[in-house]
C-alpha positions in Angstrom: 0.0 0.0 0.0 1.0 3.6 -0.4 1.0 6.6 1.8 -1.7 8.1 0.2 -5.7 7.6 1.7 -7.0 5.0 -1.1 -10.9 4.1 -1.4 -12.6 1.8 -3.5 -15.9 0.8 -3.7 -17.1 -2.9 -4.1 -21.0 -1.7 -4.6 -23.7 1.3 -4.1 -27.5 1.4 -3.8 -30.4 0.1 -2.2 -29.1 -3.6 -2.9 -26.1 -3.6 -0.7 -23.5 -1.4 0.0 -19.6 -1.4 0.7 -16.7 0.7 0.7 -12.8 -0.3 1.1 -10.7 2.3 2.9 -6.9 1.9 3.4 -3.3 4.0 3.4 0.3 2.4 3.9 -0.4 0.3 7.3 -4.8 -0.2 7.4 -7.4 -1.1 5.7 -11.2 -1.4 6.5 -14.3 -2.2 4.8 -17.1 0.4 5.5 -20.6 -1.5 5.5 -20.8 -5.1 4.2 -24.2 -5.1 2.5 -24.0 -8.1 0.0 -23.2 -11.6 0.9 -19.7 -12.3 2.0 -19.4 -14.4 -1.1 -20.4 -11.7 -3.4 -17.9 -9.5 -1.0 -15.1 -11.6 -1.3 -15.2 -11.6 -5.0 -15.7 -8.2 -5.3 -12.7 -7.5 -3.2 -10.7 -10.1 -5.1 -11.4 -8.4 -8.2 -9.4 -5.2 -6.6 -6.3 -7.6 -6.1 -7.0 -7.4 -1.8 -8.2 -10.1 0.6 -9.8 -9.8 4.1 -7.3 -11.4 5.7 -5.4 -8.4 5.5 -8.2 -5.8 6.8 -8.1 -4.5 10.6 -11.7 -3.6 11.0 -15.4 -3.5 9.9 -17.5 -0.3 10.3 -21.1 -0.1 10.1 -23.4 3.5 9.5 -26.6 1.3 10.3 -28.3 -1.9 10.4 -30.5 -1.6 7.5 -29.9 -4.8 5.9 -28.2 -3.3 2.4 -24.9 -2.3 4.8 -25.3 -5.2 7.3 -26.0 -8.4 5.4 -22.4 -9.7 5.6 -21.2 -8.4 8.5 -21.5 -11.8 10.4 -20.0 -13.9 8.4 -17.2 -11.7 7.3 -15.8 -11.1 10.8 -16.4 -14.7 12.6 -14.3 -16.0 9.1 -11.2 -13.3 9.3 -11.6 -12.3 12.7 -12.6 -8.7 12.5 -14.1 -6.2 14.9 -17.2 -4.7 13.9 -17.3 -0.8 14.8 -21.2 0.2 15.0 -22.9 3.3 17.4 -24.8 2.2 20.3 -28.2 2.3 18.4 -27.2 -0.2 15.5 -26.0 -2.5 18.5 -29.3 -2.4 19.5 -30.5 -3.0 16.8 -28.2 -6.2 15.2 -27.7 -7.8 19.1 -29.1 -10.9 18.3 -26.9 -11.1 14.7 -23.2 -12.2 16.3 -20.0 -11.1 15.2 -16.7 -12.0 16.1 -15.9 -8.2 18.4 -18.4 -5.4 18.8 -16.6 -2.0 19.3 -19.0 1.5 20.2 -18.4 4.4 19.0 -20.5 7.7 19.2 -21.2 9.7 16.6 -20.6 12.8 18.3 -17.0 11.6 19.3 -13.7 11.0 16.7 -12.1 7.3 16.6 -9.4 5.3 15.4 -8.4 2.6 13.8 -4.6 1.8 12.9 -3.3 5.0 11.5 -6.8 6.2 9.9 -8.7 8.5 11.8 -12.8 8.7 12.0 -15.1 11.1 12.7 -18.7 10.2 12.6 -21.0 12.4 12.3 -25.1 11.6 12.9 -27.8 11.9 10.0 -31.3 12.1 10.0 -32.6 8.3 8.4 -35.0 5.6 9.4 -32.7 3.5 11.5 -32.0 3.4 15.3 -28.6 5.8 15.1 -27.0 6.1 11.8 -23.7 7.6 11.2 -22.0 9.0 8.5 -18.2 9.2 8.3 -15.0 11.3 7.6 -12.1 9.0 7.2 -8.4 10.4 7.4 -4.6 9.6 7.4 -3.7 12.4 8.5 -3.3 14.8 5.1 -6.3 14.2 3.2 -9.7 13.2 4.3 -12.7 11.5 2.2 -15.8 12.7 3.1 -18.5 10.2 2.9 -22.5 10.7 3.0 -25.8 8.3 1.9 -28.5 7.5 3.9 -29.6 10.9 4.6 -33.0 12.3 4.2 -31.7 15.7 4.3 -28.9 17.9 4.6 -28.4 19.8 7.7 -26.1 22.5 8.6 -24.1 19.7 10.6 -24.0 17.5 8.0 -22.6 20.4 5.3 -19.9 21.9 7.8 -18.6 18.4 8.7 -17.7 17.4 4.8 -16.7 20.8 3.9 -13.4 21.0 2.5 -12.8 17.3 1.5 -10.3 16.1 -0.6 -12.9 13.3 -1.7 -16.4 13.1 -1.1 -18.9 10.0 -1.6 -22.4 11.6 -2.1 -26.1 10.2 -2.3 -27.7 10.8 -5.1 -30.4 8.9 -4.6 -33.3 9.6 -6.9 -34.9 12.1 -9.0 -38.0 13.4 -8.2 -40.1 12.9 -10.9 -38.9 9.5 -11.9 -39.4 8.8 -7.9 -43.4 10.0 -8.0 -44.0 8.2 -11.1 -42.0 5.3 -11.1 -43.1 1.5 -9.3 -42.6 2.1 -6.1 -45.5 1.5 -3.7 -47.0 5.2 -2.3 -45.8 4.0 1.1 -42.3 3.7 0.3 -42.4 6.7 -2.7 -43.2 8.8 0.7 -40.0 6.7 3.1 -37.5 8.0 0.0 -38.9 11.2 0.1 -38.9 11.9 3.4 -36.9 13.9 5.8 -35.5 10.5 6.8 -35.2 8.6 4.0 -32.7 9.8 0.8 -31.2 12.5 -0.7 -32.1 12.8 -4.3 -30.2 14.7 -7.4 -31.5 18.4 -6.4 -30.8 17.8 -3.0 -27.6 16.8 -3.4 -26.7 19.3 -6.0 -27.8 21.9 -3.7 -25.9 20.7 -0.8 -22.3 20.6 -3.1 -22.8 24.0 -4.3 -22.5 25.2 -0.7 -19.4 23.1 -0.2 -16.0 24.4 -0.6 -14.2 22.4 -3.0 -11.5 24.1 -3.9 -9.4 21.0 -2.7 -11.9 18.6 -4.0 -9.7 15.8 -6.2 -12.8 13.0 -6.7 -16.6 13.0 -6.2 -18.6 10.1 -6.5 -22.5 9.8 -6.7 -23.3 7.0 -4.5 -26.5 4.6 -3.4 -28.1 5.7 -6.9 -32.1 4.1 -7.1 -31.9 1.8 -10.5 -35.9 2.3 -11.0 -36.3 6.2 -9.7 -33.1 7.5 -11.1 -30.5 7.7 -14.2 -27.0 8.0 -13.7 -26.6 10.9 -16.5 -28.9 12.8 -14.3 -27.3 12.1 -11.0 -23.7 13.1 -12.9 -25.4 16.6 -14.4 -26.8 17.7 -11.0 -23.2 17.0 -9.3 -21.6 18.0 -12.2 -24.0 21.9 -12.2 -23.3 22.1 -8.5 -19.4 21.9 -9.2 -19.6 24.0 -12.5 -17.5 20.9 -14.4 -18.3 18.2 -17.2 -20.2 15.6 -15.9 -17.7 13.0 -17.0 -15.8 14.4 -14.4 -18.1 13.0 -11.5 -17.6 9.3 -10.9 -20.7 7.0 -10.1 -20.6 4.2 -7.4 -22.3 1.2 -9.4 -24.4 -1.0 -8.0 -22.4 -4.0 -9.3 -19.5 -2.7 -10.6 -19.1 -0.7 -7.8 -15.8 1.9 -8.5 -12.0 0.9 -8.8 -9.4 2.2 -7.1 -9.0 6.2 -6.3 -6.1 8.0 -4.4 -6.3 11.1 -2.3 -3.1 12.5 -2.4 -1.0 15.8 -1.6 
């Protein structure tokens, strides 16, 4: 590994989620929402195992960031970071090592430093998460029914920044969701779609902004030329220039570097 904070993503959206974070001496998997199978040979395909990993961290329990989290650390041995709430939540689902952490309060793992921060969704206490090594720091932010002013000063500034980009609101209101779930989506708790999101960039300062990457994108209530063009408008560049986390193809590897 090199010095520089690396992050790879092995699959976004309302199927499963996961997120590889590592510099020279650590690596952990953020969320593990597919099988460990389907994890394993995701990670595989980015030329790293779990046996080299120091640590699982989980925003929530909802089951597209928790499916694999079992499995995965009884099999390599991994603590499982999680808040108080999603403890509460996944206590009868064992794991190998259970670690709290608030997300009001900055932790660490190896040499990368987290700093959690809370967001309003549907679950018992999700987090969100800025992950450093020290001289850059990813910002990274689904789940999130809305942006508040917490949530906006806390990934200010990043060097990269993971953002939901959930839905757009027309395809949402017309598309085959079921009105009960159209309205969870929508919601203040539920997911932030394209104008949302674009809205919430512009006010960023990204003047040291290297990579952004539309995350947890809806395959039946969005497209990913429209999630690009509203993240793309909010940064005044070509859309080619945002990067999508697929759903199956998740994204390769990107560096954050001085």
């Amino acid at each position: 590994m090199t010095d520089d904070l690396r992050f790879a993503v092995l699959g976004s959206g309302s199927s499963g989620n996961a997120l590889v974070v590592e510099n020279a001496n650590t690596r952990v998997l953020i969320d593990a929402g597919f099988s460990a199978r389907t994890l394993e040979r995701r990670l595989a395909e980015l030329e790293r195992d779990f046996n080299a990993f120091d640590a699982i961290v989980i925003t929530h329990e909802h089951s597209d960031h928790w499916q694999g989290v079992s499995r995965l650390s009884h099999r390599y041995q991994l603590p499982v970071w999680l808040t108080p709430g999603t403890h509460f939540a996944t206590h009868d689902d064992p794991v190998f090592a259970r670690e709290l952490y608030s997300p009001h309060e900055p932790f660490s793992i190896g040499d990368l430093a987290f700093n959690p921060y809370p967001i309003p969704h549907d679950a018992r206490e999700p987090a969100q998460l800025i992950i450093s090594n020290g001289d850059s720091r990813l910002g990274i932010l689904t789940d999130a029914g809305h942006a508040t002013p917490h949530i906006r000063s806390m990934i200010d500034g990043c060097h990269g920044l993971i953002v939901e980009a959930n839905h757009d609101a027309d395809l949402l209101a017309s598309g085959p969701y079921p009105a009960t779930l159209k309205k969870r989506v929508a919601s203040g708790h539920g997911h932030l779609g394209n104008h949302q999101a674009r809205e919430l960039v512009a006010a960023l300062n990204t003047d040291a902004l290297q990579h952004v990457v539309a995350a947890h994108i809806s395959q039946s209530n969005n497209h990913t030329n429209l999630a690009r063009e509203a993240l793309a408008d909010a940064l005044n560049c070509t859309p080619d220039w945002v990067q999508v986390a697929d759903q199956r193809a998740g994204l390769g590897w990107r560096s954050l570097g001085q």
